[in-house]
C-alpha positions as CSV (number, residue, x, y, z in Angstrom):
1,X,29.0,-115.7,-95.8
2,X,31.8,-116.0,-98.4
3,X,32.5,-112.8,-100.2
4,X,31.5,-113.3,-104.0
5,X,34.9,-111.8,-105.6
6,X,37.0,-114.1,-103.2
7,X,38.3,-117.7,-105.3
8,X,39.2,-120.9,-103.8
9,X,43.1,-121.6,-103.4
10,X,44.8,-124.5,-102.5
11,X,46.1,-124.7,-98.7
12,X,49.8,-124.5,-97.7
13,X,51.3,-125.6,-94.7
14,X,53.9,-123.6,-92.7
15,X,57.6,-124.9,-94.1
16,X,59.1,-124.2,-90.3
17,X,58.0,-124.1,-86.7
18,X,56.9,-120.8,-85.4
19,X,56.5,-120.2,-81.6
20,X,52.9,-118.6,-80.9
21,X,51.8,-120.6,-84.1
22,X,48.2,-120.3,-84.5
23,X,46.8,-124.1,-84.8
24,X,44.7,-124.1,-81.9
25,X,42.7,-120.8,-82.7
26,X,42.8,-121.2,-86.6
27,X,39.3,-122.7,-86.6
28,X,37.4,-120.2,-84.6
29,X,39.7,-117.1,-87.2
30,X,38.9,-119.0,-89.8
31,X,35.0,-118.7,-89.4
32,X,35.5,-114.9,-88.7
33,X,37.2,-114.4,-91.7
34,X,35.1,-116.4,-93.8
35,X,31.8,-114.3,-92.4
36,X,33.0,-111.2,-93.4
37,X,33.2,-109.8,-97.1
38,X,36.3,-108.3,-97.6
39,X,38.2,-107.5,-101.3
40,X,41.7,-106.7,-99.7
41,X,43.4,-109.9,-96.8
42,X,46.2,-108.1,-94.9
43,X,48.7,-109.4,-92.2
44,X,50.4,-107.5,-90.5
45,X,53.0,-109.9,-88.4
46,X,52.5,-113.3,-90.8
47,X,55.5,-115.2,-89.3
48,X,55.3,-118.7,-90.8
49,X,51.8,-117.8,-92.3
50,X,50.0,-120.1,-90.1
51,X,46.8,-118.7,-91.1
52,X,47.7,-116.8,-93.9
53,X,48.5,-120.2,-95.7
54,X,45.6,-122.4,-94.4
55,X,42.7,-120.0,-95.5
56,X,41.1,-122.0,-98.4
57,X,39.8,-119.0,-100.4
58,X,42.0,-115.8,-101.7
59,X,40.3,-112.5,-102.2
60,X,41.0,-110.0,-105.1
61,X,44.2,-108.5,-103.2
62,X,46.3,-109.9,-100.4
63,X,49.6,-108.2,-98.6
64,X,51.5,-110.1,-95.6
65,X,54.2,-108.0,-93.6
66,X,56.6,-108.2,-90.8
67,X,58.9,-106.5,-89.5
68,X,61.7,-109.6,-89.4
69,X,63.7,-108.9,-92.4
70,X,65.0,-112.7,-92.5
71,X,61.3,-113.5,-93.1
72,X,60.8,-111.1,-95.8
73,X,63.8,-112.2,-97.3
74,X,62.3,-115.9,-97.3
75,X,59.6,-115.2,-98.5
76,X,60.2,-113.2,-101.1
77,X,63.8,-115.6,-102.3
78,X,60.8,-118.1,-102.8
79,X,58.1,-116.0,-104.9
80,X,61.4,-114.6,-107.1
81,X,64.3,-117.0,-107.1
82,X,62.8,-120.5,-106.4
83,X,65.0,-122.6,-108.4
84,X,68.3,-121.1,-107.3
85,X,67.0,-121.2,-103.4
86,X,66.2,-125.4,-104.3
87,X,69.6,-125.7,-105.3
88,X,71.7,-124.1,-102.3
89,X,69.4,-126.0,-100.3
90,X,70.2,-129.4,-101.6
91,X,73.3,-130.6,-100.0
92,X,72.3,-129.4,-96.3
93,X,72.2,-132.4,-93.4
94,X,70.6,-131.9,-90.1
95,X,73.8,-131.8,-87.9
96,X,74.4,-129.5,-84.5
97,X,77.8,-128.4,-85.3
98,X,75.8,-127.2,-89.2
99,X,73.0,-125.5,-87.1
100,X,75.6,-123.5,-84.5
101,X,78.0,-122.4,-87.3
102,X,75.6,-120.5,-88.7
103,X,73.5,-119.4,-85.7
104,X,77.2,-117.3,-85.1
105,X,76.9,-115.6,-88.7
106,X,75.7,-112.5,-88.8
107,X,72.8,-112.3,-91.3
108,X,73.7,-108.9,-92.7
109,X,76.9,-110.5,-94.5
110,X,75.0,-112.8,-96.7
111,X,73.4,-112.5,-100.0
112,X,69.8,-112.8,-99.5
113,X,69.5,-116.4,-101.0
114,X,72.1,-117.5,-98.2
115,X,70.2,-115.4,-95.5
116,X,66.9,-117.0,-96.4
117,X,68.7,-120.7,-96.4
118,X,70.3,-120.2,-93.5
119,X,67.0,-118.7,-91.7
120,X,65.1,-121.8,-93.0
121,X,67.7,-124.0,-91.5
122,X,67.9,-122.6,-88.0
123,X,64.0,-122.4,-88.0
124,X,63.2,-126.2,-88.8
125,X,66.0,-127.7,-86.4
126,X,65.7,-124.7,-83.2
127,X,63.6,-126.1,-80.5
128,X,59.9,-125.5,-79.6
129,X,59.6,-123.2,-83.1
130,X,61.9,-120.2,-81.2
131,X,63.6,-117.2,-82.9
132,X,65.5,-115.4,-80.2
133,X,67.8,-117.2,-78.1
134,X,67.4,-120.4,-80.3
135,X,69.0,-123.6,-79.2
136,X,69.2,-126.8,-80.9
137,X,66.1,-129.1,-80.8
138,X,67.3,-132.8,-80.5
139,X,64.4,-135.5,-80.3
140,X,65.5,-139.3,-80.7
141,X,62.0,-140.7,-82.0
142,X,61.6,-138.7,-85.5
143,X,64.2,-138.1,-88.3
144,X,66.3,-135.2,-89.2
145,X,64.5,-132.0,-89.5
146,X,66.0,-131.0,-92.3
147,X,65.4,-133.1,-95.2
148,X,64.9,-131.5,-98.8
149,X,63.4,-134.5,-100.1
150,X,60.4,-134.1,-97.9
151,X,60.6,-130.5,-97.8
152,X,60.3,-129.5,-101.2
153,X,56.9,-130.3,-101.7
154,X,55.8,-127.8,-99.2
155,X,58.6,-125.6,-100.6
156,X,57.0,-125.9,-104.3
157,X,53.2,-125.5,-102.3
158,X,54.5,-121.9,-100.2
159,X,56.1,-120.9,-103.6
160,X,52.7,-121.1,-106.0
161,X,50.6,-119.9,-103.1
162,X,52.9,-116.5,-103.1
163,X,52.1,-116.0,-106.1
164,X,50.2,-112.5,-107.0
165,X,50.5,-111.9,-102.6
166,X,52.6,-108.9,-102.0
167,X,55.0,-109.1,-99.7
168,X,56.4,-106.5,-97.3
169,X,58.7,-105.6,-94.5
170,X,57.1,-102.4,-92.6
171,X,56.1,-101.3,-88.9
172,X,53.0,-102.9,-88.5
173,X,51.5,-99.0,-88.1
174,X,52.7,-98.2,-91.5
175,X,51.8,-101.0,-92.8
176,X,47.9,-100.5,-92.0
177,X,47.9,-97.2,-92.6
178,X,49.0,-97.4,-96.1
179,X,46.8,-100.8,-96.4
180,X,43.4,-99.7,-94.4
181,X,40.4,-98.8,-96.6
182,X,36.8,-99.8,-96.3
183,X,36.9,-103.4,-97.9
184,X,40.1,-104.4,-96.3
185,X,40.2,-107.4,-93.7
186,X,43.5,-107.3,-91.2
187,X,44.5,-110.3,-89.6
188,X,47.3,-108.8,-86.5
189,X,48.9,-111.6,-85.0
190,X,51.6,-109.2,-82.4
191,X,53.7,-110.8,-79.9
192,X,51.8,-111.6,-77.1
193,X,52.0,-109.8,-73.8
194,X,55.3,-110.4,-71.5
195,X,56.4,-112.0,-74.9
196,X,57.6,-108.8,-76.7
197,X,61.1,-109.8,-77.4
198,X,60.6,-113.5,-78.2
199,X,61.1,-112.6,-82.0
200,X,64.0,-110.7,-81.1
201,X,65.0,-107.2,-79.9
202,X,63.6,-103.9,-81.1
203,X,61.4,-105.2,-83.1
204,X,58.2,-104.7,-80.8
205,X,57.8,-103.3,-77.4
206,X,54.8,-102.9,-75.0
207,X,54.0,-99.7,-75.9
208,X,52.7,-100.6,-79.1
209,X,49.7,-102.4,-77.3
210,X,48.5,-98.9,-76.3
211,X,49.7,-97.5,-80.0
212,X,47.5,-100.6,-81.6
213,X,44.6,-100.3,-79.9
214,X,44.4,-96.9,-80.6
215,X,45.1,-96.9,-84.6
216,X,42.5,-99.9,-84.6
217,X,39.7,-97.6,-83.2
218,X,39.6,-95.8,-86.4
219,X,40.3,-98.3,-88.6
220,X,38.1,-97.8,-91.8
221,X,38.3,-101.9,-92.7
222,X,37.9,-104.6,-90.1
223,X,40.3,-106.4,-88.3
224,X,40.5,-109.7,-86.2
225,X,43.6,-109.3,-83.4
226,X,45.0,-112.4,-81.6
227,X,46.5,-112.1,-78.1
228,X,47.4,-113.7,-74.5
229,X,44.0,-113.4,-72.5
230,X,46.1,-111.4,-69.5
231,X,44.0,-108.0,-67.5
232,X,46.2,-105.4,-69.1
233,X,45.2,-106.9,-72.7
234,X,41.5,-106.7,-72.0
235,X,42.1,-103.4,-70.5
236,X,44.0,-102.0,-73.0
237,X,41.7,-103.6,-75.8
238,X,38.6,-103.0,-73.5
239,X,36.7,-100.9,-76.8
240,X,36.5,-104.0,-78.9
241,X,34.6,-107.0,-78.9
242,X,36.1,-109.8,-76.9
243,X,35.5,-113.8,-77.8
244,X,37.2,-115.6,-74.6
245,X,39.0,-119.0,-76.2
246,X,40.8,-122.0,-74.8
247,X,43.5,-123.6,-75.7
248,X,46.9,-125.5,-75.1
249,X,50.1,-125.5,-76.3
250,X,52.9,-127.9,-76.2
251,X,56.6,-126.9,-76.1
252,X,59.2,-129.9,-76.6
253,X,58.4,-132.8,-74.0
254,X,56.5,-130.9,-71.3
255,X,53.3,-131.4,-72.6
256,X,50.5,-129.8,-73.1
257,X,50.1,-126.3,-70.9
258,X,46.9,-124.6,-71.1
259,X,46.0,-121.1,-72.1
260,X,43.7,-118.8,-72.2
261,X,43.5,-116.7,-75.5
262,X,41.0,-113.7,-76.6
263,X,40.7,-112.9,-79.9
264,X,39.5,-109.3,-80.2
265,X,37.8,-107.5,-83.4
266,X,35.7,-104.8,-84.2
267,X,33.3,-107.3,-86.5
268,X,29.8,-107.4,-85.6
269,X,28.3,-110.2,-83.4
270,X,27.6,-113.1,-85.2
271,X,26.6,-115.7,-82.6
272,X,29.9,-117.4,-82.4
């Protein structure tokens, strides 16, 4: 069921790796989303807009938030200041002593079109997608990670597809509250249980969990909500529908680990 007043948009991939990147469940949040009318889209933790970018259709209004303020900056250097961004990012190399100079410089000194370069630099080259502790990724069977040549495209892609999306760097609480109405469909992708600080300190802690779950019990839209599939999640969550989903994931050369996953939502049954 495709809501009427949504419109198709081109797809977009992610321009860097994100660790707890959505590939493996996209499909089975894709189909919720598509089943359920909505005129408002809302995230409230994009990240790399795993699925914020892949959805194929863009209703009337759509916001995407986080609380990282390098990723706001990035995103919103590319919807305002495309051209210029291109331009400071033409002349980087992918080179270790390049990524661990600026890993040391403290993001708060820059302008925000050399914070969201040197953000989109660290991401692409630090190992296994990571944000905190972030160490150089080194693999000798592909080429340099950072390459503007075949970067731009997705560059020029993430740029059109920002276009008329507003953009904003909240708490995820404020954020739905000024956000929720009937009509509006959130996509909450938080850090996932014993992962809170994997996107860096005080930006989310476990108490939130219990905070989330709940603000989502009276939410007047609807909401889809991606976590670990661990007891105190389920617990925690325990008023919501629950769709069990497996999965793997693959950091570096390890492999692939599986995983269990639950993807919890206060949308009707639909069969899936």
């Amino acid at each position: 069921m495709i809501d009427e007043s949504s419109t198709p948009t081109a797809v977009a991939r992610p321009i860097a790796p994100w660790i707890g990147g959505k590939r493996n469940l996209a499909r089975r949040i894709f189909a919720l989303i598509d089943a359920t009318p909505h005129q408002t889209y809302a995230e409230a933790f994009v990240g790399m807009g795993g699925i914020f970018l892949r959805r194929s259709r863009r209703p009337r209004a759509e916001l995407i938030n986080d609380r990282s303020r390098d990723l706001y900056t990035l995103f919103r250097v590319l919807q305002e200041h495309y051209v210029a961004f291109l331009d400071l990012l033409r002349f980087q190399i992918t080179t270790q002593a390049n990524f661990e100079r600026l890993a040391a410089v403290d993001p708060d000194t820059l302008t925000d079109l050399q914070r969201a370069a040197r953000f989109l630099y660290l991401q692409r080259l630090t190992f296994g997608g990571k944000v905190a502790g972030r160490t150089f990724g080194l693999s000798a069977d592909r080429p340099g990670r950072f390459n503007l040549t075949t970067l731009e495209p997705d560059l020029e892609a993430l740029h059109s597809r920002l276009s008329g999306v507003t953009v904003t760097c909240l708490d995820w609480q404020v954020f739905v509250d000024r956000v929720d109405r009937p009509g509006t469909l959130f996509y909450l992708d938080p850090p996932y249980w014993d992962a809170e600080d994997y996107y860096g300190k005080a930006l989310f802690d476990r108490a939130q969990f219990e905070l989330m779950a709940t603000r989502l019990s009276h939410l007047q839209g609807r909401f889809i909500l991606s976590l670990n599939d661990a007891p105190a999640v389920r617990e925690t969550f325990a008023a919501f529908r629950r769709i069990e989903v497996a999965s793997t994931y693959t950091v570096g050369s390890t492999g692939a680990t599986r995983a269990a996953e639950l993807i919890l939502t206060n949308l009707p049954d639909m069969g899936d």
